[in-house]
N, C-alpha and C positions, 0 to 999 in steps of 0.2 A: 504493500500500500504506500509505504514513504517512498520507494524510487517513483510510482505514478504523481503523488500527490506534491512532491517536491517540484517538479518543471511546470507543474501548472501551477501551483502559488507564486514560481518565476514570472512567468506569463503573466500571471495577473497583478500582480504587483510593478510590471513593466507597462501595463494597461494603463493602471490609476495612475502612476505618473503621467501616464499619457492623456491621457482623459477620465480627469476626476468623474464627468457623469458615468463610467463603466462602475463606477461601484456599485451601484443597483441592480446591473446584468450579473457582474459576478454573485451577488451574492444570490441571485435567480438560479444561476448554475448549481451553485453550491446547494441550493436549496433540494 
């Protein structure tokens, strides 16, 4: 689970710098 779950908190932590609105999506994903 941590090797999958690691590149995507990557990902999405590269997102939110990128666009604070994706934090909403992310956390839809996560959801």
């Amino acid at each position: 689970m941590d090797g999958v779950q690691t590149p995507i908190i990557a990902v999405v932590g590269q997102l939110l710098k990128a666009k604070p609105g994706t934090i909403s999506l992310g956390q839809g994903i996560v959801s």
